[in-house]
FIDO-765416 format. One record per residue (C-alpha): residue in one letter; x, y, z; chain. Coordinates in steps of 0.25 Angstrom, whole numbers, plus 5000, padded with zeros to 4 digits. Layout:
<atoms>
a/X/Y/Z/A $
...
</atoms>
This chain:
<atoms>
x/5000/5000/5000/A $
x/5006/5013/4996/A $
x/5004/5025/5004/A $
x/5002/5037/4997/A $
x/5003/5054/5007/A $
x/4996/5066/4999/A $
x/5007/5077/4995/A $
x/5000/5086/5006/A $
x/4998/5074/5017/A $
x/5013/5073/5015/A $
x/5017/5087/5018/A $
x/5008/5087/5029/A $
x/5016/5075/5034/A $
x/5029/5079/5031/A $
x/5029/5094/5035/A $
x/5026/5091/5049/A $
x/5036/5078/5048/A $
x/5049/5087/5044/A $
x/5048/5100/5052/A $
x/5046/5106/5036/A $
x/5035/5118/5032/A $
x/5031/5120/5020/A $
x/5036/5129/5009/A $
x/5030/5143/5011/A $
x/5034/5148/4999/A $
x/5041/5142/4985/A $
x/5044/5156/4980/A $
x/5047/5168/4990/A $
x/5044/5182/4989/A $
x/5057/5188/4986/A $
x/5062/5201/4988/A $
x/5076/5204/4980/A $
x/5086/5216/4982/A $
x/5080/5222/4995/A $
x/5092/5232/4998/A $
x/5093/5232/5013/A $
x/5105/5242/5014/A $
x/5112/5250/5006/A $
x/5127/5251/5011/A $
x/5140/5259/5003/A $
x/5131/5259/4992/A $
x/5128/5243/4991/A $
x/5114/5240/4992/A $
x/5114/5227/5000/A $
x/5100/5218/4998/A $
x/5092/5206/5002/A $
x/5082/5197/4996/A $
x/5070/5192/5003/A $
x/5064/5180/5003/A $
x/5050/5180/5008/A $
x/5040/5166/5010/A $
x/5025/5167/5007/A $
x/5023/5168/5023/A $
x/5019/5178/5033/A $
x/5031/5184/5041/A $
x/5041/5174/5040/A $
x/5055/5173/5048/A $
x/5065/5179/5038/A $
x/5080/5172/5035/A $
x/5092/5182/5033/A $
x/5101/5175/5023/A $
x/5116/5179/5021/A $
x/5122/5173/5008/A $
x/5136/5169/5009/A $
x/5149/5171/4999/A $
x/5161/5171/5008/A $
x/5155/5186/5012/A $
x/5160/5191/4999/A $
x/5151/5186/4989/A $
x/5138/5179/4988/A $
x/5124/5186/4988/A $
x/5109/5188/4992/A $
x/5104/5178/4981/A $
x/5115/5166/4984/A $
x/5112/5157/4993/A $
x/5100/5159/5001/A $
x/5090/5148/5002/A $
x/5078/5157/5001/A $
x/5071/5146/4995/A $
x/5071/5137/5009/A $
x/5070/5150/5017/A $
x/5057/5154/5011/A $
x/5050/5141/5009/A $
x/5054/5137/5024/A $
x/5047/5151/5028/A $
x/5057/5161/5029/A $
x/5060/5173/5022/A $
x/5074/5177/5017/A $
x/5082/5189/5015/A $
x/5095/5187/5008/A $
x/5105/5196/5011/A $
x/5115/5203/5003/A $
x/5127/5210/5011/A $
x/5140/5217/5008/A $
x/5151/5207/5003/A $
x/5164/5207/5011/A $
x/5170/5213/4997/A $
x/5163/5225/4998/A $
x/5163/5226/5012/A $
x/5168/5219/5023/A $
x/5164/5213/5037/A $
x/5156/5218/5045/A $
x/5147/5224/5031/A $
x/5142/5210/5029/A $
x/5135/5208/5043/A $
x/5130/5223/5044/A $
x/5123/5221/5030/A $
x/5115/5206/5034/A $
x/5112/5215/5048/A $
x/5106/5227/5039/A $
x/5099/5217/5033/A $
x/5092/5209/5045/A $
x/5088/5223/5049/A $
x/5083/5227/5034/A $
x/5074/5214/5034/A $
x/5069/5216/5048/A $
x/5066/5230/5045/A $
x/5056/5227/5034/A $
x/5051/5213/5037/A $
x/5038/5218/5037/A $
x/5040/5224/5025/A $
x/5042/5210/5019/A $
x/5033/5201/5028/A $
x/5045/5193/5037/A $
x/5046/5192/5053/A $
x/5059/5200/5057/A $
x/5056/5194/5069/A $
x/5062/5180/5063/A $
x/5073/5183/5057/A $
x/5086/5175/5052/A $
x/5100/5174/5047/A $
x/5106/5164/5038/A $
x/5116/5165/5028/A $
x/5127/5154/5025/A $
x/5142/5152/5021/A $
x/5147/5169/5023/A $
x/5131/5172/5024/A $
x/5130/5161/5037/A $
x/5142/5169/5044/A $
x/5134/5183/5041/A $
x/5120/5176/5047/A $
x/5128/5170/5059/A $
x/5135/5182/5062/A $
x/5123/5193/5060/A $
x/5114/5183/5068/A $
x/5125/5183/5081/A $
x/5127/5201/5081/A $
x/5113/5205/5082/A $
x/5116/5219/5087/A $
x/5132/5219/5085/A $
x/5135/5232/5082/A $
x/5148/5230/5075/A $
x/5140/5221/5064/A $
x/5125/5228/5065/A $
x/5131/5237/5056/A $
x/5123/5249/5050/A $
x/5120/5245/5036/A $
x/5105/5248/5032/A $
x/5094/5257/5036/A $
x/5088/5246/5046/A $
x/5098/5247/5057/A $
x/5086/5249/5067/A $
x/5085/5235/5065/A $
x/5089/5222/5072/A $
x/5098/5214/5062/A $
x/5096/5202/5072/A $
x/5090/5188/5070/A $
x/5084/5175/5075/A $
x/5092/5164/5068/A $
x/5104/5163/5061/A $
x/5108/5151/5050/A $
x/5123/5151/5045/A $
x/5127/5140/5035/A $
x/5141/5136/5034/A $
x/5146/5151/5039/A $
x/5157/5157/5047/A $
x/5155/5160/5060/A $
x/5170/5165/5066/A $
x/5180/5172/5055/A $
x/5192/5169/5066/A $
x/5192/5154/5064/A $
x/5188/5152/5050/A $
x/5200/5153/5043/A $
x/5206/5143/5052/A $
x/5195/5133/5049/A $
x/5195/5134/5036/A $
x/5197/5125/5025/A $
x/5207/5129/5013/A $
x/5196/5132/5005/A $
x/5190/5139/5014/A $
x/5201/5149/5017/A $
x/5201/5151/5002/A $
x/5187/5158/5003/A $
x/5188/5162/5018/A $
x/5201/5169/5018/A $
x/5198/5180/5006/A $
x/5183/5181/5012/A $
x/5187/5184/5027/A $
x/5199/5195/5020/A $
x/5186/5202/5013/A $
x/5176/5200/5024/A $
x/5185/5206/5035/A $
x/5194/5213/5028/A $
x/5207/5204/5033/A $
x/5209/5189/5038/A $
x/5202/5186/5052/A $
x/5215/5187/5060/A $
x/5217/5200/5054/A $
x/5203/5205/5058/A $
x/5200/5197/5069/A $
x/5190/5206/5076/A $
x/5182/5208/5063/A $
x/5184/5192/5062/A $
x/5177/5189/5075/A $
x/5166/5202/5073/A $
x/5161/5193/5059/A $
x/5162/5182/5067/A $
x/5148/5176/5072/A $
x/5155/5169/5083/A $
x/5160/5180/5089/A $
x/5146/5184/5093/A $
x/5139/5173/5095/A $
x/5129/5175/5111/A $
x/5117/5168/5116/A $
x/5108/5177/5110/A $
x/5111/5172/5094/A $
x/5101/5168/5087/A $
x/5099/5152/5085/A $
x/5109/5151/5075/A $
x/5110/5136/5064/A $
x/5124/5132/5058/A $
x/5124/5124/5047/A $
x/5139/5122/5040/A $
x/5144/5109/5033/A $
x/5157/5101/5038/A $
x/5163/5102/5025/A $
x/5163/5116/5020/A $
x/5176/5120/5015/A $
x/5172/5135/5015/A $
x/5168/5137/5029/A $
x/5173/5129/5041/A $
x/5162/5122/5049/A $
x/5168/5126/5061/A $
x/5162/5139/5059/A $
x/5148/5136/5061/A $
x/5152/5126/5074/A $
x/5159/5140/5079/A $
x/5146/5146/5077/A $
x/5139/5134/5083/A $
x/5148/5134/5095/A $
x/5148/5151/5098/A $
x/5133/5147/5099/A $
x/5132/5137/5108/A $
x/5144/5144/5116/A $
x/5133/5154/5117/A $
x/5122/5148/5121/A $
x/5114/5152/5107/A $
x/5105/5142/5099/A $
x/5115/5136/5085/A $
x/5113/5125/5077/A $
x/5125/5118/5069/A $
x/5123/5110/5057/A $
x/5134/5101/5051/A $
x/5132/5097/5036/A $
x/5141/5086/5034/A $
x/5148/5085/5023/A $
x/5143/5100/5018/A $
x/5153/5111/5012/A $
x/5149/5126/5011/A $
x/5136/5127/5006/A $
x/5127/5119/4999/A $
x/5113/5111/4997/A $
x/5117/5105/5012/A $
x/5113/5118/5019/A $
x/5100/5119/5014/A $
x/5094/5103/5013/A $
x/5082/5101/5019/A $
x/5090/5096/5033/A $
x/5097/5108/5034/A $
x/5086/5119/5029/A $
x/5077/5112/5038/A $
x/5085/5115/5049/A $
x/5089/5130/5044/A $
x/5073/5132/5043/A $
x/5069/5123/5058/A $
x/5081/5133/5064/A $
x/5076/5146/5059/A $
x/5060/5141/5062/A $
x/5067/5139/5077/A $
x/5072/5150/5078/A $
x/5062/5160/5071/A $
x/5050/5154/5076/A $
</atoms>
């Protein structure tokens, strides 16, 4: 005897079954090129991605690129964001070429406050607010997440700065997290991208600028207040040393505050690994947790 489930008894069964909602939304209302701030004449913009739901928790995303290149449009995984729930904005910010450390932190903290600013405007809770970013992005999202009120790296880039740049829950994907140690950590293939990256992003080598080392640095402000944070970083990655995200794990724990550290076996820097169903399930059952 053969036993046959209807397509909407299997969902039924099946949602419940696996934690899992259903997709809000295959094509999200998008908003391209909003200009945030306006800085030595660069207009610096973001791209929203909204879902076709009332007022839902937004997702900051920082792209990587080694802090010198990459952009708004690379890399951010609107797509699982959106149909998960969340809105997106992706952020664009001053490439260590143009300027150095600390503009990139002040530009992603002009742009919390932009989006917060005008959330009704566009329909999402400021209220519920994330940071995400992975690879360059995933240190800029650790470390704006850990310096809510940091005077240093607030910066005064926008025309929101009545604003609070802080937020609930920070996501970092195979990121640095302390510029002191990751050139002794490093693989020769990573030295090859991080050495000439760290020379533009600080305008010198760590031990040269180690005060501006350790200010870029998330570990360096790590308390108990941090928002709930999630690691995830593979054992393999030849460009960014694991050991940067268990020094990020450790700071938090040290201090009491909430992180989750997930090892991808076998995984180098970057890839379909990061965004599989295991792992985006547990991206999305974190930031449910900690934006509920």
């Amino acid at each position: 005897m053969t036993f046959k489930l209807c397509p909407a008894c299997l969902v039924a069964v099946l949602i419940p079954v696996l934690n899992l909602r259903p997709s809000h939304a295959a094509d999200p209302r998008i908003f391209s090129d909003i200009e945030y701030a306006s800085i030595d004449g660069q207009s610096l913009k973001l791209d929203l991605y909204l879902p076709e739901i009332k007022h839902p928790a937004l997702v900051v995303w920082v792209h990587g690129g080694a802090w010198r290149g990459g952009s708004k449009s690379e890399g951010v995984p609107s797509a699982k964001f959106v149909a998960a729930g969340y809105a997106v904005a992706s952020v664009d910010y001053r490439l260590s070429p143009i300027a150095p450390f600390p503009a990139q932190i002040h530009d992603i903290k002009a742009a919390v406050r932009f989006l917060r600013a005008r959330a009704g405007d566009y329909g999402f809770d400021p209220t519920r607010m994330a940071i995400a970013g992975s690879s360059a992005g995933g240190h800029l999202a650790a470390l704006a997440g850990v310096t809510n009120n940091h005077k240093e790296l607030e910066g005064t880039v926008g025309n929101d700065r009545n604003q609070s740049s802080e937020v609930r829950a920070i996501v970092s994907l195979y990121g640095a997290s302390n510029l002191m140690t990751i050139l002794a950590q490093s693989q020769p293939k990573g030295l090859q991208m991080r050495v000439p990256a760290l020379q533009l992003l600080l305008g010198g080598q760590p031990k040269d600028k180690p005060n501006l080392a350790r200010l870029a640095s998330p570990v360096a402000h790590v308390d108990a207040g941090d928002p709930p944070l999630l690691l995830i970083h593979g054992d393999a990655d030849p460009q960014m040393p694991p050991e940067q995200s268990h020094e990020l794990a450790a700071a938090y724990t040290k201090a009491g505050a909430s992180v989750t550290l997930e090892i991808i076996p076998g995984a180098v820097h970057g890839g379909t690994q990061f965004y599989d169903p295991r792992r985006f399930y547990l991206i999305r059952r974190f930031l449910d947790e900690a934006l509920r």
